[in-house]
SEVEXBA-398651 format. One line per 10 residues: number of its first residue (from 1); their letters; for each residue x, y, z of N, C-alpha, C, O. Coordinates in Angstrom, 2 decimals. Example, Ala and Ser with C-alpha at 12.3 -4.5 7.8 and 13.67 -1.06 7.14 Angstrom:
2
1) as) 13.19/-5.69/7.80/12.30/-4.50/7.80/13.20/-3.30/7.80/14.24/-3.32/8.46 ~ 12.85/-2.25/7.08/13.67/-1.06/7.14/12.90/0.03/7.87/13.41/1.14/8.04 .
END
This chain:
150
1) xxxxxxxxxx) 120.12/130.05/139.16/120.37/129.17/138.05/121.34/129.86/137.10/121.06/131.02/136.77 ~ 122.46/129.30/136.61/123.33/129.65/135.76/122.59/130.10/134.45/121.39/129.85/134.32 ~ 123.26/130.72/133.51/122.71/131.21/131.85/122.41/129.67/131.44/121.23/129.33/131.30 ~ 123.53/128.66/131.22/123.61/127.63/130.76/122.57/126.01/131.14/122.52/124.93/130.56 ~ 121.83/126.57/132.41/120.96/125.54/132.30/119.50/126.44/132.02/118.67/126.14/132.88 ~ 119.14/127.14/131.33/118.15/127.54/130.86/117.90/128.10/129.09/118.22/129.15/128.52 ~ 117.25/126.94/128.64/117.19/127.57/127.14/115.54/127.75/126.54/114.48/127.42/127.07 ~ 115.78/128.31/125.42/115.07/128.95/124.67/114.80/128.02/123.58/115.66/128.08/122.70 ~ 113.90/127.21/123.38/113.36/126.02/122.38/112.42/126.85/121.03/111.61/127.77/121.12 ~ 112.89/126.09/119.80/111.85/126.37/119.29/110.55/125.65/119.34/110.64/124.56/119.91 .
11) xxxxxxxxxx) 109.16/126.02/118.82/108.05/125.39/118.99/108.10/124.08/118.02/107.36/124.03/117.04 ~ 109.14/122.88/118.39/108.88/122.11/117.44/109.66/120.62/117.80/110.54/120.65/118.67 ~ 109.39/119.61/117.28/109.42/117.90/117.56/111.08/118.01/118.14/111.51/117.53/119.19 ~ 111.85/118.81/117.11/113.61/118.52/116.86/114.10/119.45/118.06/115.30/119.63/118.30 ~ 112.94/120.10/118.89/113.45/120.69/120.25/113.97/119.58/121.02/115.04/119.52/121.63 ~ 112.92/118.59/120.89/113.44/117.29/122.24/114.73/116.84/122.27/115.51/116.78/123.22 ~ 114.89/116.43/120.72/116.30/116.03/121.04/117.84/117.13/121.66/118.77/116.75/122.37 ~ 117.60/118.53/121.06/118.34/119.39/121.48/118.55/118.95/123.00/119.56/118.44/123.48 ~ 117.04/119.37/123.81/116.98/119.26/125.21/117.68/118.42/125.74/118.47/118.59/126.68 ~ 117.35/117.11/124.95/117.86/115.80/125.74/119.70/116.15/125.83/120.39/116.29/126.84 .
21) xxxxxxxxxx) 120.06/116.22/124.56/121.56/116.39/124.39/122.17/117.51/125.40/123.12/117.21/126.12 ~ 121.78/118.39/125.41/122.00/119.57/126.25/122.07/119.81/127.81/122.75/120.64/128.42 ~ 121.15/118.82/128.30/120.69/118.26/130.02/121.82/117.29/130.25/122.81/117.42/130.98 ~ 121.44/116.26/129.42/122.92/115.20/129.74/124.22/115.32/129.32/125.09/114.50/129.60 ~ 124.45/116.65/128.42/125.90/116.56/128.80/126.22/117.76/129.67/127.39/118.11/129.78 ~ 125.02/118.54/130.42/125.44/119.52/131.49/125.49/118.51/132.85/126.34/118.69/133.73 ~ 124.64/117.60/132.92/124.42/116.63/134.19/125.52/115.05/134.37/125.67/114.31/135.34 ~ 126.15/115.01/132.96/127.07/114.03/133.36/128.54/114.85/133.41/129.44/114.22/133.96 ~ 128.86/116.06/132.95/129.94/116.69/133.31/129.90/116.99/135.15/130.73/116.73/136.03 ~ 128.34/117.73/135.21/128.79/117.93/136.42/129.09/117.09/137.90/129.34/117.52/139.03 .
31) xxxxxxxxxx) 128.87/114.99/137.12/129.26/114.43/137.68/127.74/113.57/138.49/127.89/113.03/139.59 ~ 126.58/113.54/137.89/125.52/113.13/138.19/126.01/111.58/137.59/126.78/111.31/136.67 ~ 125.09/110.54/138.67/125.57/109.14/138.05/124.62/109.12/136.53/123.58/109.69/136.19 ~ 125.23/108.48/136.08/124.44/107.86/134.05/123.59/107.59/134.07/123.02/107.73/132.98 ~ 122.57/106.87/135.45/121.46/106.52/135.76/120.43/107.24/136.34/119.21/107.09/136.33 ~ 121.32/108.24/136.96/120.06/109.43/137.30/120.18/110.27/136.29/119.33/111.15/136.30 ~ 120.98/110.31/135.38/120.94/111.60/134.06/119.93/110.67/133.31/119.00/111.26/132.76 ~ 119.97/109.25/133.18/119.24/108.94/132.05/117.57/109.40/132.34/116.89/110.05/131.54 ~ 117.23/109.02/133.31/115.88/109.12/134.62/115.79/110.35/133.99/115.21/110.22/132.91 ~ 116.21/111.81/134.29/116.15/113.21/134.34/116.22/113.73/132.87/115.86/114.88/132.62 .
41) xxxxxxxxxx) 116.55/113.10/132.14/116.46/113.11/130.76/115.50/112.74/130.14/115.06/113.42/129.22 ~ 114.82/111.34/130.58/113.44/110.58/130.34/112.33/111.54/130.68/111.47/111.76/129.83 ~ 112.29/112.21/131.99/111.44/112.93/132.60/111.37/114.52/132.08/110.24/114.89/132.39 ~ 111.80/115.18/131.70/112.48/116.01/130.51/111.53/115.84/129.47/110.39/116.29/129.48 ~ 112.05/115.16/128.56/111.42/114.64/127.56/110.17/114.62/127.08/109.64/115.02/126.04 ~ 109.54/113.72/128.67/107.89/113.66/128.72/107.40/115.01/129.08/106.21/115.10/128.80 ~ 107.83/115.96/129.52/107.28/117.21/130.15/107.39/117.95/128.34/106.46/118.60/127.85 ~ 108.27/117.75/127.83/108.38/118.47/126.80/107.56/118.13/125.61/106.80/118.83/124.94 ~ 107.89/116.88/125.51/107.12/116.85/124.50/105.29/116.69/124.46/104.63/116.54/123.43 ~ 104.58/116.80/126.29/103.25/117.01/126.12/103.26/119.09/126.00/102.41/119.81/125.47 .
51) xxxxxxxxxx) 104.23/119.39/126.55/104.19/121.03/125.76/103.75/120.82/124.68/102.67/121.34/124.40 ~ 104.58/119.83/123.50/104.35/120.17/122.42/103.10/119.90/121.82/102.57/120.34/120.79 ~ 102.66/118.93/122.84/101.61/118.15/122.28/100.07/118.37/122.47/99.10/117.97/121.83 ~ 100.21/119.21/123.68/99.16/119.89/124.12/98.73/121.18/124.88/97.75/121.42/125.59 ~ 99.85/121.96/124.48/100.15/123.55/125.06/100.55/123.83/123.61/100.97/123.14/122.69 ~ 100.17/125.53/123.83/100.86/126.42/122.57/101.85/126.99/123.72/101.74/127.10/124.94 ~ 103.18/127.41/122.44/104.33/127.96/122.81/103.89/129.37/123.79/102.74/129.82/123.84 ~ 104.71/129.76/124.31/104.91/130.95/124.98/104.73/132.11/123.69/104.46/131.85/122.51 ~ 104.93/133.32/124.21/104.17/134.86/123.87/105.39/134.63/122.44/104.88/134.65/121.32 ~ 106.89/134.43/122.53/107.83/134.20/122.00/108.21/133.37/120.75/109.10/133.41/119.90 .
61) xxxxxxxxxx) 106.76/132.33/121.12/106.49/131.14/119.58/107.43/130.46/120.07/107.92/129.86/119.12 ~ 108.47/129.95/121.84/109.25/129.21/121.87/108.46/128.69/123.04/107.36/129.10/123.41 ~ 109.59/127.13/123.89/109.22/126.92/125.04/110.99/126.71/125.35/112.01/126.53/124.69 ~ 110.46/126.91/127.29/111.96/127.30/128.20/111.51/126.26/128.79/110.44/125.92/129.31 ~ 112.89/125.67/128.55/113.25/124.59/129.84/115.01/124.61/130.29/116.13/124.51/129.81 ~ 114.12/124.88/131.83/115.38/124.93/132.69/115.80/123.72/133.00/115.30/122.74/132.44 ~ 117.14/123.54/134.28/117.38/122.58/135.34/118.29/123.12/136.27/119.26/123.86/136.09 ~ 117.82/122.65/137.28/119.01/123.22/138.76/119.11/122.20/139.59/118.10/121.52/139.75 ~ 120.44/121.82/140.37/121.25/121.22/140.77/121.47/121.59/142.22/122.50/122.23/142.46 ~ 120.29/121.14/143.69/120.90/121.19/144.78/120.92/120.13/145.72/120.00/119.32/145.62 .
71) xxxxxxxxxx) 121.73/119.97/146.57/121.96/118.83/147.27/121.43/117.47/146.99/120.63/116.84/147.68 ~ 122.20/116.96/145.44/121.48/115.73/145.41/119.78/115.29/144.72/118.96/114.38/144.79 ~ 119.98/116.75/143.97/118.48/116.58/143.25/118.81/117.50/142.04/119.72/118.32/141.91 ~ 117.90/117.19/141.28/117.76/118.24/140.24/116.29/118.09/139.48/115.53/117.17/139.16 ~ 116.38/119.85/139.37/114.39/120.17/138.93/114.88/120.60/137.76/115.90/121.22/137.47 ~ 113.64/120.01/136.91/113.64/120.44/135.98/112.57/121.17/135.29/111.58/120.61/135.76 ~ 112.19/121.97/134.56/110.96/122.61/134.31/110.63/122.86/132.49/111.46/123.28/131.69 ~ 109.86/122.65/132.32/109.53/123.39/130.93/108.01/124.47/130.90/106.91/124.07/131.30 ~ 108.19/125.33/130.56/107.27/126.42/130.70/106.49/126.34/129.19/107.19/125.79/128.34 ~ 105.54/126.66/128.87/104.78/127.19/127.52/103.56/127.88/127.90/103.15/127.86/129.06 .
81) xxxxxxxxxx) 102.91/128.58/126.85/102.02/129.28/126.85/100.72/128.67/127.55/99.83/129.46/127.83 ~ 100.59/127.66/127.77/99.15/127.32/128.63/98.60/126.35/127.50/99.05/126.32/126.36 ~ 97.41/125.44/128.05/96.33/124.38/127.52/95.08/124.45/128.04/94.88/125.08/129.07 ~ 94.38/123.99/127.57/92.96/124.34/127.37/92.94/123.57/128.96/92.77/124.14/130.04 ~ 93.11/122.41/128.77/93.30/121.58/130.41/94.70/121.58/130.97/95.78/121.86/130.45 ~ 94.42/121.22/132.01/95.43/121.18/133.44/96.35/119.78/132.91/95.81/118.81/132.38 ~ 97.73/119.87/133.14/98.38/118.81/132.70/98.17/117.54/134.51/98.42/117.65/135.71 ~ 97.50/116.38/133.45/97.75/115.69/135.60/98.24/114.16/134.46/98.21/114.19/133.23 ~ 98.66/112.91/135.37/98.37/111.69/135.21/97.65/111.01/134.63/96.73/110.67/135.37 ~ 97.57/110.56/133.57/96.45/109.23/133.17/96.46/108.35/133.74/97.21/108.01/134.65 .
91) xxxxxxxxxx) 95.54/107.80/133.25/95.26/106.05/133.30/94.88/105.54/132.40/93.71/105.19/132.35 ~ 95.72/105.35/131.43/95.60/104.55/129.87/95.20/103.25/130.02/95.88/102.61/130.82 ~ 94.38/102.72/129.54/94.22/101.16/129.30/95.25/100.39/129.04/96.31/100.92/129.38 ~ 95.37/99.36/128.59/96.42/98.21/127.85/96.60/98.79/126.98/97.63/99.45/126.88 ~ 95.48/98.75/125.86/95.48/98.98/124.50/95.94/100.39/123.94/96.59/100.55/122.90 ~ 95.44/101.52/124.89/95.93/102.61/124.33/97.16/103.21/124.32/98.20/103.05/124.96 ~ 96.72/104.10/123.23/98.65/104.00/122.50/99.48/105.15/123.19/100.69/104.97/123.15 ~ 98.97/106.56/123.95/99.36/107.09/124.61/98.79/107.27/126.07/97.97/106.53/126.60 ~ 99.38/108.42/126.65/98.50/108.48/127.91/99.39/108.21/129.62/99.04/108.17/130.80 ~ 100.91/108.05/128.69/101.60/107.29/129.93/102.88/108.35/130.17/103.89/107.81/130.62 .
101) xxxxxxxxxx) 102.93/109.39/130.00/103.81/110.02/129.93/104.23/110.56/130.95/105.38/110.49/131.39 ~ 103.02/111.34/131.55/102.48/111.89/133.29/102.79/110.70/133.90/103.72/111.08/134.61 ~ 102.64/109.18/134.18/102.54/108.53/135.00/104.10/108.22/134.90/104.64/108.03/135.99 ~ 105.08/108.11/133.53/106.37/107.75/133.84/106.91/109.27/134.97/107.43/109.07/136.07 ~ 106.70/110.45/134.52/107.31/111.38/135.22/107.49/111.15/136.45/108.59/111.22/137.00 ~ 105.80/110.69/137.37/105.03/110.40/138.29/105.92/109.29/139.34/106.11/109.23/140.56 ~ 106.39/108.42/138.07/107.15/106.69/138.66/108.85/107.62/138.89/109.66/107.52/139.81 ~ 108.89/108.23/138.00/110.71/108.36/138.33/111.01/110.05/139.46/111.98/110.44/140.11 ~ 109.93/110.48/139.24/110.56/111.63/140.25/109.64/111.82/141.37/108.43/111.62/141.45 ~ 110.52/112.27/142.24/110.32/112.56/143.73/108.96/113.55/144.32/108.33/113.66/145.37 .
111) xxxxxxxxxx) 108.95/113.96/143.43/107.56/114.95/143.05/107.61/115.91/141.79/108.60/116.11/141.08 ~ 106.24/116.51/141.63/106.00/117.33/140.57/104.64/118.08/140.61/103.63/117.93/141.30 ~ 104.92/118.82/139.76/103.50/119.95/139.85/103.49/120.95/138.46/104.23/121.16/137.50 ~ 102.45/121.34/138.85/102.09/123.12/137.66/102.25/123.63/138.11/102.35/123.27/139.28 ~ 102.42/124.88/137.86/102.71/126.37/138.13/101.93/127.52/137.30/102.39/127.46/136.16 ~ 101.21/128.28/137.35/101.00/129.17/136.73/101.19/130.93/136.90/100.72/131.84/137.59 ~ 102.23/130.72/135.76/102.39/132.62/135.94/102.34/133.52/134.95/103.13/133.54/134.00 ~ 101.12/134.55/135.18/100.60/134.80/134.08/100.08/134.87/133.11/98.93/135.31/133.22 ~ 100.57/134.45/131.49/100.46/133.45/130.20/101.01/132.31/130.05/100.55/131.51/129.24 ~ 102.32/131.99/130.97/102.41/130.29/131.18/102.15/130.00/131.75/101.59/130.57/132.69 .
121) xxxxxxxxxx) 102.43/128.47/131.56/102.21/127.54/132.44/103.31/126.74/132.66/103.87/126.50/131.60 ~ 104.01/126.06/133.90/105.24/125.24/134.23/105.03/124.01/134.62/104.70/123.74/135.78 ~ 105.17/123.28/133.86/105.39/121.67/134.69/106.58/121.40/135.15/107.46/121.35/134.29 ~ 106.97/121.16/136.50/107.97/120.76/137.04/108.19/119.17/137.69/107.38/118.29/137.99 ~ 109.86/119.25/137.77/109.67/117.54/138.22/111.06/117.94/139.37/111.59/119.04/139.49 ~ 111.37/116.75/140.06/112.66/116.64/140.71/112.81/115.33/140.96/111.99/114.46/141.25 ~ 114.02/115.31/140.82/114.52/114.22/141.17/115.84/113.88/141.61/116.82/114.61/141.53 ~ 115.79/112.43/142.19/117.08/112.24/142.77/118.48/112.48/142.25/118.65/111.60/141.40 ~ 119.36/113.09/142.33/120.35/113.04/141.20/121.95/113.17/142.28/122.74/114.10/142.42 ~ 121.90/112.00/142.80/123.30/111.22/143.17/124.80/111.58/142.71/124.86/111.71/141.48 .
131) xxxxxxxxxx) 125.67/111.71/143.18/126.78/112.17/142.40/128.03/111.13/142.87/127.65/110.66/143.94 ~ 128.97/110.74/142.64/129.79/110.18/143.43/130.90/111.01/144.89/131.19/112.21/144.95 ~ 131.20/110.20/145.61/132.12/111.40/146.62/133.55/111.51/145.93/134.11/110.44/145.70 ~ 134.15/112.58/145.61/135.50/112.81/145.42/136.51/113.59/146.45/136.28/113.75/147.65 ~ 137.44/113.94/145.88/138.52/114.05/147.06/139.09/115.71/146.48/140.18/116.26/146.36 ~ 137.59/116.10/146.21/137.71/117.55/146.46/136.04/117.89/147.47/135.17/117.11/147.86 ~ 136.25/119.79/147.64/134.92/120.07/148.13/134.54/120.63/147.48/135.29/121.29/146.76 ~ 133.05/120.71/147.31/131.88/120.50/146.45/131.10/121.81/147.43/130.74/121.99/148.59 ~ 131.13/122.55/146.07/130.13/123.67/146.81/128.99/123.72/145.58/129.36/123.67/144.40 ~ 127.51/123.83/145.97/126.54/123.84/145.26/126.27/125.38/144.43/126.25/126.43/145.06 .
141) xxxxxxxxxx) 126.10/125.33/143.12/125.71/126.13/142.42/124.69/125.87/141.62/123.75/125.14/141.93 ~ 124.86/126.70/140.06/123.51/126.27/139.96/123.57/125.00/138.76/122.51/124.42/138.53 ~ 124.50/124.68/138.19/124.43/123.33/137.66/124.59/122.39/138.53/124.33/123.04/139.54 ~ 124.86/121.20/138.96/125.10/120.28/139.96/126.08/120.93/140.76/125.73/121.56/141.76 ~ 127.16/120.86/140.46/128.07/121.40/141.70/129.87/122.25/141.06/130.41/122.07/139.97 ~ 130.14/122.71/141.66/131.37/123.57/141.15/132.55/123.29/141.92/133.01/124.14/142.67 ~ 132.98/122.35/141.81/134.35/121.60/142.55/135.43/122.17/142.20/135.76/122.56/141.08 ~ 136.33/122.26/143.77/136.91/123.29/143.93/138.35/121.87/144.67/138.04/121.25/145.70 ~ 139.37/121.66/144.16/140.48/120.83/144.07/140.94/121.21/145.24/141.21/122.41/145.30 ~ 141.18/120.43/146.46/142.27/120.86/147.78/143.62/120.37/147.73/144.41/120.65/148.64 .
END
């Protein structure tokens, strides 16, 4: 993974939007369609902001969220210090006002999981992330791809 798809958040609400801004303009430069950045951005989001919502920060008082770019997918991760419970899926009623956050991740990506290492904990996602064909070759690194002009 490049320096540039991995940052250092502070423990706080005005992280999300950083994230969001930061993912989609590394994932629509590197040529991901608008519709899978929006998806990967959505899914992002929800991982982050139940960090905030129900994990304490890492040893650092921050949380890290990465993304990497191979053949047509991209994972994304946010790490924090751990929660009392295991992050899984709800099943919110009608009425209730949260609870759906896990299940959007759940609906838009290809899979996902925890991780635990150490004092964190990682929720990860992946997903489809489509690019158009151009009339160069495309060698994979660690943002989407590093196109190389023939």
């Amino acid at each position: 993974m490049s320096a540039s798809s991995a940052i250092m958040l502070p423990y706080a609400l005005a992280s999300v939007a950083v994230a969001r801004q930061r993912l989609s303009a590394d994932l629509l430069e590197s040529g991901v369609y608008a519709g899978a950045v929006d998806d990967t951005v959505l899914v992002m989001s929800e991982l982050l902001s139940n960090a905030l919502r129900h994990a304490h920060p890492l040893a650092s008082g921050q949380l890290r969220v990465a993304w990497m770019c191979t053949e047509g997918h991209v994972e994304i991760s946010v790490s924090d210090g751990g929660a009392a419970t295991e992050p899984r899926a709800g099943r919110p009623t009608l009425s209730s006002l949260g609870g759906r956050g896990l299940g959007i991740v759940e609906y838009l990506a290809e899979r996902w999981g925890v991780r635990h290492e150490g004092d964190s904990t990682t929720v990860w996602a992946v997903l489809h992330a489509p690019q158009p064909a151009r009339n160069a070759q495309t060698r994979t690194t660690g943002i989407c791809a590093l196109r190389e002009v023939v």
